[in-house]
C-alpha positions in Angstrom: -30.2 14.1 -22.9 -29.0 11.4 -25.3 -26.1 10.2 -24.9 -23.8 7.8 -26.7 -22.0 5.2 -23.8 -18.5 6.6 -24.8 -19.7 10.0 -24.1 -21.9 8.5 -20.7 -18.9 7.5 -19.0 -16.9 10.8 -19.3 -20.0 12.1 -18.0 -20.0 9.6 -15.4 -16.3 10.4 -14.4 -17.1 14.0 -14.4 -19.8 13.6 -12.2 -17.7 11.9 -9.5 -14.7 14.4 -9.6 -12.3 11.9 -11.4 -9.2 14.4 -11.9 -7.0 11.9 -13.4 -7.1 8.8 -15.6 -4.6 6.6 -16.4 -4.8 4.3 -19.0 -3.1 3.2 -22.7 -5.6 3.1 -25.9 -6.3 0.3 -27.8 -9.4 -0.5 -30.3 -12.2 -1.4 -28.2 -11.6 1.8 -25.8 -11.4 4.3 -29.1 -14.4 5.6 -28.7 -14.1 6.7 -24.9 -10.8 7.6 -25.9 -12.4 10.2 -28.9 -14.7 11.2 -25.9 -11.8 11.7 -23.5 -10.3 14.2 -26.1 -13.2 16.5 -26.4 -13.3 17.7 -23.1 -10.5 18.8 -20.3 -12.1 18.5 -16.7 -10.9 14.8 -17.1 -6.7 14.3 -17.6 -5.7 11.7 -19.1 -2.1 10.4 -18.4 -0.5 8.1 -21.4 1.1 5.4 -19.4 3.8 3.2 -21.3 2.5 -0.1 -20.0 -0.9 -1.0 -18.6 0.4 -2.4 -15.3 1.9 1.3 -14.9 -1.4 2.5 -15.2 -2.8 0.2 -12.3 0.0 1.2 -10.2 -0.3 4.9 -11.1 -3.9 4.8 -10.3 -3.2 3.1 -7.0 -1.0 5.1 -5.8 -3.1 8.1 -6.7 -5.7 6.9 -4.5 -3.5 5.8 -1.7 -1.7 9.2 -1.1 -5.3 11.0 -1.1 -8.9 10.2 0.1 -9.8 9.7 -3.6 -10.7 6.7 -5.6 -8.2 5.9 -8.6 -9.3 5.8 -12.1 -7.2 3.2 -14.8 -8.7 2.8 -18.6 -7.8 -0.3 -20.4 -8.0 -2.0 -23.7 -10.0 -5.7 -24.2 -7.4 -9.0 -24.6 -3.8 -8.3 -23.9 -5.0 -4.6 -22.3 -6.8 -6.2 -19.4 -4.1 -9.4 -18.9 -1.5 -6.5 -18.5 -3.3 -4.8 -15.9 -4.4 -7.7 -13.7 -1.0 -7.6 -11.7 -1.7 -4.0 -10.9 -5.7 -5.3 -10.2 -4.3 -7.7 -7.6 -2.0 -5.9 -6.0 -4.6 -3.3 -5.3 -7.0 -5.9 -4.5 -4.6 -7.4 -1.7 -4.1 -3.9 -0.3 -7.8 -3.1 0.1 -7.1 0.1 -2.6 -10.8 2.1 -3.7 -10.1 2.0 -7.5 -12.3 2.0 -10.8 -10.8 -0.1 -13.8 -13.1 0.7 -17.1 -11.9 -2.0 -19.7 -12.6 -2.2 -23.1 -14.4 -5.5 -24.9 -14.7 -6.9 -28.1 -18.6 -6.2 -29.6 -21.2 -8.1 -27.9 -22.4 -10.2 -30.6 -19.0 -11.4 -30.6 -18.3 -12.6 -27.1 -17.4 -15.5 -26.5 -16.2 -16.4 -30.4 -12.4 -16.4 -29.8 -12.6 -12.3 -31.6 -9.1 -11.0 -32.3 -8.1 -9.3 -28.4 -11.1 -10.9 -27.1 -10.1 -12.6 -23.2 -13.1 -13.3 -20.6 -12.3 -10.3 -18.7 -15.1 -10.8 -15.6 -13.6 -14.8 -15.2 -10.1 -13.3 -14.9 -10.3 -10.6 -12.7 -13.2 -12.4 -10.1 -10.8 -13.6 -8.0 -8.7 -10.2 -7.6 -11.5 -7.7 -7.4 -14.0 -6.4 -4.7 -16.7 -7.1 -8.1 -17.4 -6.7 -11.8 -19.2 -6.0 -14.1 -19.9 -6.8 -18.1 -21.8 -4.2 -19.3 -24.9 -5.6 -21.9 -27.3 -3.2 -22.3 -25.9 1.1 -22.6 -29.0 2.0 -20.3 -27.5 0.2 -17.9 -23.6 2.3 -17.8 -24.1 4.9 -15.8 -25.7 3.0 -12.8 -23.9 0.6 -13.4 -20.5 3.2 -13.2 -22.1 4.7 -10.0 -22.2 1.3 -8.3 -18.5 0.9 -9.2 -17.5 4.4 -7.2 -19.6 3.3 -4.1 -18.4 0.3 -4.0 -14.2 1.0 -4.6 -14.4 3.0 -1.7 -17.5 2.1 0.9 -16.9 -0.7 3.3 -13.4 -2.3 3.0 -12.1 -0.9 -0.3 -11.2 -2.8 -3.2 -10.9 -2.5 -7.2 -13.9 -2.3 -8.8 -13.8 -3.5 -13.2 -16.4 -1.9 -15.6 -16.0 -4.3 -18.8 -17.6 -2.0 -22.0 -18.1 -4.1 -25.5 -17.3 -1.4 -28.2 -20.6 -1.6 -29.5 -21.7 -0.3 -26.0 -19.8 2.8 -26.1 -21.0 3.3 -29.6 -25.0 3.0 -29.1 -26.8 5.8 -27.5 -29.8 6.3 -24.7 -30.8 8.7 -23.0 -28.1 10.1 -20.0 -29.6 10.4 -16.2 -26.7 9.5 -13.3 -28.0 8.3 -10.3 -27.9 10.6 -6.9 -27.2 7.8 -4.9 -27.3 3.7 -4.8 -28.7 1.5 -2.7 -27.9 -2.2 -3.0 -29.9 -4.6 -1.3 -27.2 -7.6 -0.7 -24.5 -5.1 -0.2 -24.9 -3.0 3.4 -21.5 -2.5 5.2 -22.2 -2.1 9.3 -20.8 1.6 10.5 -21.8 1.8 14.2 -19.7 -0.8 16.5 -21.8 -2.8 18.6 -22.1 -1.0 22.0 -22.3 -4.1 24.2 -19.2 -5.2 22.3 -17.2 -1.8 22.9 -18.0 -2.0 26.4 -16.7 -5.2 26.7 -13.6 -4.2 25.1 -13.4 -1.2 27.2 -13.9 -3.4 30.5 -10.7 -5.5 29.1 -8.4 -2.8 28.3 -9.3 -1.0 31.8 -8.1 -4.7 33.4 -5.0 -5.3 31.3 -1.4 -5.5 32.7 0.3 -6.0 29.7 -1.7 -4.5 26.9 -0.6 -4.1 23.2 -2.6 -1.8 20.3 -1.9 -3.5 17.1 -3.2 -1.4 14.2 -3.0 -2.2 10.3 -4.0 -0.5 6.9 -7.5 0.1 8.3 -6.4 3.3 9.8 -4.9 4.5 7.0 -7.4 3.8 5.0 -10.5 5.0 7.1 -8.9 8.1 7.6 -8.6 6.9 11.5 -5.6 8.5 12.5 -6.3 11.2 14.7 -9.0 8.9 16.9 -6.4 6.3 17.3 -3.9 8.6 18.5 -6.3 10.1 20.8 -7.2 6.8 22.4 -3.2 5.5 22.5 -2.4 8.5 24.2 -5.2 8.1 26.3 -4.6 4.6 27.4 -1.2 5.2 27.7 -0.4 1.7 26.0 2.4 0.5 23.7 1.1 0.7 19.6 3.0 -1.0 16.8 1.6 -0.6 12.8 1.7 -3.4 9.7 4.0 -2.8 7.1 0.8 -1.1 6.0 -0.4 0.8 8.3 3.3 2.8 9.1 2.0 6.3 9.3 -1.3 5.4 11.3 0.6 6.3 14.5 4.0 8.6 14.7 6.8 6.7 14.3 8.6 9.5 16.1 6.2 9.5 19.4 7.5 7.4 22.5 4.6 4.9 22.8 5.7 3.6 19.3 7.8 0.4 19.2 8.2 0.2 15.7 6.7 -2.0 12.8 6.4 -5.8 13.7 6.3 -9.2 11.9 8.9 -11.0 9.9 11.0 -7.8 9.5 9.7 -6.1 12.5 11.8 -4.8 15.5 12.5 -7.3 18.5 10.5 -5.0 21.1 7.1 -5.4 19.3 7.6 -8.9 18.4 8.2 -9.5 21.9 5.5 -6.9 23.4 3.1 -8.4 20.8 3.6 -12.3 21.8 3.8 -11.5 25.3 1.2 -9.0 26.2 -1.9 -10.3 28.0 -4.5 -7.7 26.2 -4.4 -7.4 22.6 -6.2 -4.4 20.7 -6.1 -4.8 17.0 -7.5 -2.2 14.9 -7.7 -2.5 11.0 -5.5 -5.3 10.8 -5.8 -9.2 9.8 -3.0 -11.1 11.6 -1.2 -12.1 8.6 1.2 -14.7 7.8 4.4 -11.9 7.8 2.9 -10.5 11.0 2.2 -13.3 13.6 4.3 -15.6 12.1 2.9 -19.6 12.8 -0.5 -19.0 14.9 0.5 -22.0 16.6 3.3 -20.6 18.0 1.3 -17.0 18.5 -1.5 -18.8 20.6 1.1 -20.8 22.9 0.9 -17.3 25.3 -3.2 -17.0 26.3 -4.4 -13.4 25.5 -7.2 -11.7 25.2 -8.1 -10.3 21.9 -10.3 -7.3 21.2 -10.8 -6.8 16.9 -11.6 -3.8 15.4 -12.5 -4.5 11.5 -14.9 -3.0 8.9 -14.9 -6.8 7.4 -16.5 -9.3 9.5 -14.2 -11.8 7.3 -11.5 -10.6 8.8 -12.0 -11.4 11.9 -11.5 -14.8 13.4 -10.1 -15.6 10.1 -6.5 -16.2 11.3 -6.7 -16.0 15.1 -9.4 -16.4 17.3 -10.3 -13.8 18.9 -12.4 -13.0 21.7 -14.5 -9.4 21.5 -14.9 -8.9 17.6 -16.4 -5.1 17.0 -17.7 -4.6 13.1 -17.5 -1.4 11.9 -15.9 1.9 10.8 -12.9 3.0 12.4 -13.2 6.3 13.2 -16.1 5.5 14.8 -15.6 2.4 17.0 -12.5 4.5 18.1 -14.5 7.7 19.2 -16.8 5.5 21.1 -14.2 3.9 22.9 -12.5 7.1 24.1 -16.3 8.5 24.8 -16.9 5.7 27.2 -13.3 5.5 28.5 -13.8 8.6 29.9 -17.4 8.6 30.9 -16.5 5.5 33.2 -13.8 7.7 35.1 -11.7 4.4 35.4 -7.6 4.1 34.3 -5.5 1.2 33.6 -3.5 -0.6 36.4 -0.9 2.1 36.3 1.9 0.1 38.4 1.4 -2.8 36.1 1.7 -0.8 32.6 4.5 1.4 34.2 6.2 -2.5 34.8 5.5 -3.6 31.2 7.2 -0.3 29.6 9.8 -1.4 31.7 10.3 -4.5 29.9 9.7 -3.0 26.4 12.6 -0.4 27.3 14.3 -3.6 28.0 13.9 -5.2 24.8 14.5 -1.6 23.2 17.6 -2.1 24.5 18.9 -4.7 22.3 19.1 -2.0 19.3 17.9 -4.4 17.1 18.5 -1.9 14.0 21.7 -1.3 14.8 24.2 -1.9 11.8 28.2 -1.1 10.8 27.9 2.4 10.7 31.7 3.0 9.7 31.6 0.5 6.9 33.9 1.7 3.5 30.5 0.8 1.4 27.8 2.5 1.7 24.8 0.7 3.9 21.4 0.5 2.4 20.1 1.5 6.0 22.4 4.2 5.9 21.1 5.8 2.4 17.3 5.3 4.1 18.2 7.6 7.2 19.8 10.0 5.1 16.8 10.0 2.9 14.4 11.0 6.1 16.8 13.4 7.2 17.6 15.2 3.8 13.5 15.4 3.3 12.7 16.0 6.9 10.3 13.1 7.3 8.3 14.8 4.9 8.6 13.5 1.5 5.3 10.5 0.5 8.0 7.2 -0.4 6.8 4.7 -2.6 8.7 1.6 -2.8 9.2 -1.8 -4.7 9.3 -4.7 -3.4 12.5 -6.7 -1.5 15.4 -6.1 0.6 14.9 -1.9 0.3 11.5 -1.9 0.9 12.3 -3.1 4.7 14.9 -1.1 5.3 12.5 1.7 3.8 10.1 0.7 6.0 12.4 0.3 9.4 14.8 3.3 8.9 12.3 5.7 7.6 10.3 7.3 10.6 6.7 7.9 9.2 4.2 10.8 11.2 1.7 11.0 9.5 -0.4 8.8 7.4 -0.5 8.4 3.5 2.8 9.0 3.0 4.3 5.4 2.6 2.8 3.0 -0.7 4.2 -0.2 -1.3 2.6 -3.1 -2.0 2.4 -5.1 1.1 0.1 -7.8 0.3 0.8 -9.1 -3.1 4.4 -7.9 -3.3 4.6 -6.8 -6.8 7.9 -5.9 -8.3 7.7 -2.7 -10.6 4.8 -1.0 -8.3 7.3 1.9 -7.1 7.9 4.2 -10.1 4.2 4.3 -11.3 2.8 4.3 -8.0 5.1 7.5 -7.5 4.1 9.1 -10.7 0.1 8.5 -9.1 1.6 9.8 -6.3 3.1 13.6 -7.8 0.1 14.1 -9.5 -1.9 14.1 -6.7 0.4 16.3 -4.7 2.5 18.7 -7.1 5.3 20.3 -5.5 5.8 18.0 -2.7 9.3 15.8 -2.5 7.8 12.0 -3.6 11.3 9.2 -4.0 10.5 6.1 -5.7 13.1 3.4 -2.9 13.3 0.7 -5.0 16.3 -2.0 -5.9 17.8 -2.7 -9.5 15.8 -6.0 -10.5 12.4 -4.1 -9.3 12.9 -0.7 -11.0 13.8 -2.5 -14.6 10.0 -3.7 -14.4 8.2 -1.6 -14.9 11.0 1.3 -16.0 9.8 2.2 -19.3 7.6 4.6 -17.1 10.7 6.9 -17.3 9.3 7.8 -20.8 5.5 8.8 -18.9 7.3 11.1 -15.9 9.7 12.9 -19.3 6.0 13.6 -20.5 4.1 14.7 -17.8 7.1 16.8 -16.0 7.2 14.5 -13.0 9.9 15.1 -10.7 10.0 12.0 -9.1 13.4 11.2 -7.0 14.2 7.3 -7.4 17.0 6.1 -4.7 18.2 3.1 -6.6 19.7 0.5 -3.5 22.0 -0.9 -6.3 23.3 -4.2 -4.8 23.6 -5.9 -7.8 21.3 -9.0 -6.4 17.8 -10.0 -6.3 18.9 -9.2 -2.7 16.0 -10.7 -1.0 16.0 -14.1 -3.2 19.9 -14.1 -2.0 19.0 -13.3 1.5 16.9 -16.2 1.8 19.3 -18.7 -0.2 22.5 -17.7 2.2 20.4 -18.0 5.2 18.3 -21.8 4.0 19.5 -22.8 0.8 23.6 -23.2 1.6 24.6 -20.4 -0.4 23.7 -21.8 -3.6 22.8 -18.3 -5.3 20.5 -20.4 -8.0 19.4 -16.6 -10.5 19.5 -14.2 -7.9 23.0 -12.5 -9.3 22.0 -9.9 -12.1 25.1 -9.7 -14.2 23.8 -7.5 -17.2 22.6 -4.5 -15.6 22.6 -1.1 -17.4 24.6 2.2 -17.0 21.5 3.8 -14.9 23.2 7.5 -15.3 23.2 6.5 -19.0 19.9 5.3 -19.3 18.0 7.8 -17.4 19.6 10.7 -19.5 18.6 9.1 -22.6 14.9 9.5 -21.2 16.2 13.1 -20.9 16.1 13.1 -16.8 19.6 13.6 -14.7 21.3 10.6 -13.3 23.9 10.2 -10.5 26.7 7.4 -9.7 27.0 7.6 -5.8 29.7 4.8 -4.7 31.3 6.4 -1.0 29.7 7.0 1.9 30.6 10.7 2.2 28.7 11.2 -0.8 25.1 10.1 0.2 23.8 13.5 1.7 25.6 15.5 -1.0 23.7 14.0 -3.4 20.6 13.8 -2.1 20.5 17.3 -1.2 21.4 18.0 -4.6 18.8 16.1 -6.2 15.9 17.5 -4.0 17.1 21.0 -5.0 16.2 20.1 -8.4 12.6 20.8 -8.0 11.5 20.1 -11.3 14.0 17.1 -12.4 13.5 13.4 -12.2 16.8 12.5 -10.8 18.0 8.7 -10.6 20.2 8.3 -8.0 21.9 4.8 -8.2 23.7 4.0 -5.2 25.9 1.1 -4.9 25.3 -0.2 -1.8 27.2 -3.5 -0.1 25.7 -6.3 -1.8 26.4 -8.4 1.4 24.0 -6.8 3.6 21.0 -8.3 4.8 17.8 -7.2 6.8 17.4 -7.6 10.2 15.5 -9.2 12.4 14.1 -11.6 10.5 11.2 -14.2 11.3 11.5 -17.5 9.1 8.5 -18.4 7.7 7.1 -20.5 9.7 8.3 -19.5 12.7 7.1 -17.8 15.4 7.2 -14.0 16.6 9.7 -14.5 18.9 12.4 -16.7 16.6 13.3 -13.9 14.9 17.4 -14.0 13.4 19.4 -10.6 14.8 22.4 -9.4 13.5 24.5 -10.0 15.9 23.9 -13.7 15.8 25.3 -14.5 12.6 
């Protein structure tokens, strides 16, 4: 079969199930894009800026087990859509980015839209590729699938030059690829497991810390299994909220810089340490310094051998997959017939229940305004835990994060590593593709949303009924957080002054808006706006611009110095 390399990688995409594509024309992509028209297994969804495409794609991929698809133009195409690259990259998201480049002969000349799209992206990919000879696409397309979403997952780019997608060969894609350099270990090491078994069988004040590994290996259901098990205390990452249920009684709530007091505490002062699928990260142990001042032992659970000791040392290290490593340790935990020092754990959640008892979330819950925290419970309640919540990035994404109580995994996208303003709408538009019919709110504030908000324009297109709770404060609030808290209150571009009538402008995209200013109101309307199955509704809530998040870790600082409310 020959097969021009426009009409090889639709082939390519069909091949590996690609439902969606997400992407914005330009000329180096027009002949895949003439491809794309001819058939209808593969959708294409017209984005309205390339970044939006990224973040549609990602969040396409992180609310299912499938790899997300973005199609690019060459030059100003490709710049656009690094943001979304990187923030997928620091999230360890399985995505394919096909980008378009100028004709070979003419790389490398300063073309019109030509940029050096392999040296840009190498530092915010899992690899590229430039493709130079069309034989080469489809392999060369199968390599990116396996690896976006084998191993630790990542964003794999497929550059094309235009005369690439216009030359033909003949079509054959590969069964399966096998890459010498490029092996990732499955199977834990079973001397290592049992070492790790012996330690958590001898701890008295053990901790499970668990990450975006779970929820990206599908791990869920083993690590339940083994917590419940063991018996121990389990907190999740920012990223990995959903692993475990946040409603379950061995949960004490995300930790790190925004984390609740009980698993800050619990995760300084425990004396056995279980970490699956996480890195240690500067927003979750704070200053390692200050972490390694109480001597622990450390069992880590990683697909990425760079991962561990990277940070913190640590002192059983187990490579592999998830699911796995955590069926093996249940197997042998009860083949050996042994239990954990049950007077000593019993003491433990004794002191946990202690620090539980500080209510650490606790806020002014008969405030005239209406409180952000306030507006995030409602939001769980009204939806029943059930809707998938994307978020931007600041002050709401916390109190997303703390106030809404996630069960079940894949149901909470934000960008937790690179912290990209503007990921929320398009990752929730990813997000109601891959699940139509199911509640999906876009949490985001009112200097996030306005980056990316020209996406309004894509959900009018597509029908999406995305609900976006808009925490109106009228700040960059987390910018003004930090300056009243270490910068004397000197409010240096944090104050947006010029914001826009959000009713006004969300009708003109032809969607419903609503103005909710009292308290009272907040149920009301979101009740109302989930009734409207089929509406985008923009909710903009004005929310008391004074209100900060709490606890709070300084950078710098340790676990323990976190900020609480009631101290200021």
């Amino acid at each position: 079969m020959v097969l021009t390399g426009a009409e090889i990688v639709i082939r390519c995409l069909q091949e590996e199930k690609v439902e969606y594509i997400f992407g914005y024309p330009g000329g180096s992509v027009l002949f895949i894009y003439d491809e794309l028209f001819k058939q209808d297994k593969v959708r294409h969804v017209l984005v309205r800026h390339e970044q939006g495409a990224v973040h549609a794609a990602d969040g396409y991929a992180r609310s299912t087990e499938k790899v997300g698809v973005a199609l690019v133009t060459s030059g100003p195409g490709v710049t656009n859509a690094v943001t979304g690259i990187a923030t997928a990259y620091m999230d360890s998201i399985p995505m394919v980015i096909i980008s378009g480049q100028v004709p070979t002969a003419y790389i490398g000349q300063d073309a019109f839209q030509e940029v050096d799209t392999v040296g840009i992206t190498r530092p915010c990919v899992k690899h590229n590729f430039l493709v130079k000879d069309v034989r080469d696409l489809a392999a060369t397309i199968k390599k990116a699938f396996y690896l976006a979403k084998s191993g630790r997952p990542g964003p794999v780019l497929v550059d094309i030059p235009k005369d690439i997608s216009a030359t033909k060969c003949e079509y054959a894609y590969p069964k399966s690829i096998a890459m010498r350099s490029y092996n990732p270990v499955i199977k834990g090491h079973q001397g290592q497991i049992k070492k790790a078994v012996q330690l958590l069988l001898e701890a008295k004040r053990p901790m499970i810390y668990t990450g975006g590994g779970v929820i990206l290996s599908d791990a869920a259901d083993k690590l339940i299994k083994l917590v419940r098990q063991l018996g121990f205390p389990v907190t999740n990452t920012l990223m990995g909220l959903g692993g475990y249920p946040a409603t379950d009684k061995q949960f004490v709530g995300m930790l790190g810089m925004h984390g609740t007091y009980e698993a800050n505490m619990a995760m300084q002062h425990c004396d056995v340490l279980l970490a699956v699928g996480a890195r240690f990260d500067d927003r979750v142990i704070g200053n390692p310094e200050h972490f390694a001042e109480v001597p622990r032992k450390i069992i880590h659970i990683d697909i990425d051998p760079s991962s561990i000791s990277k940070r913190v040392k640590v002192d059983v290290p187990i490579v592999g997959d998830l699911p796995e490593v955590l069926d093996d340790i249940s197997r042998l935990l009860a083949a050996s017939g042994d239990h954990p020092d049950e007077k000593a754990v019993k003491a433990w959640w004794k002191q946990i229940d202690a620090w539980r008892g500080k209510d650490c979330l606790k806020y002014d819950r008969k405030s005239k305004l209406i409180k952000p925290q306030f507006v995030v419970e409602k939001l769980y309640e009204v939806t029943k835990g059930e809707a998938f919540v994307c978020s931007d990035v600041g002050q709401h994404q916390m109190w997303a994060a703390q106030y809404y109580k996630f069960d079940k995994p894949r149901r909470w996208m934000n960008s937790g590593g690179l912290g990209t303003m503007g990921f929320g709408l398009p990752a929730a538009m990813g997000v109601q593709l891959a699940h139509p019919g199911s509640p999906v709110a876009c949490v985001t504030g009112e200097g996030s949303i306005q980056m990316c908000i020209q996406e309004l324009s894509t959900c009018k297109q597509y029908r999406l009924p995305v609900k976006i709770v808009l925490l109106n404060n009228g700040f960059l609030g987390m910018v003004r957080q930090w300056q009243e808290f270490f910068h004397g209150n000197r409010y240096a571009e944090s104050y947006v002054d010029a914001l826009p009538d959000f009713v006004r402008l969300a009708e003109s995209y032809g969607h419903v808006g609503m103005r909710i200013e009292k308290p009272g109101d907040v149920e009301g309307a979101l009740k109302e706006a989930f009734k409207r199955k089929d509406d985008l509704v923009f909710l903009d809530f004005a929310v008391d611009p004074t209100e900060n998040v709490y606890p709070m870790v300084q950078g710098g600082k340790g676990l323990t110095e976190m900020i609480l409310s009631e101290e200021l």
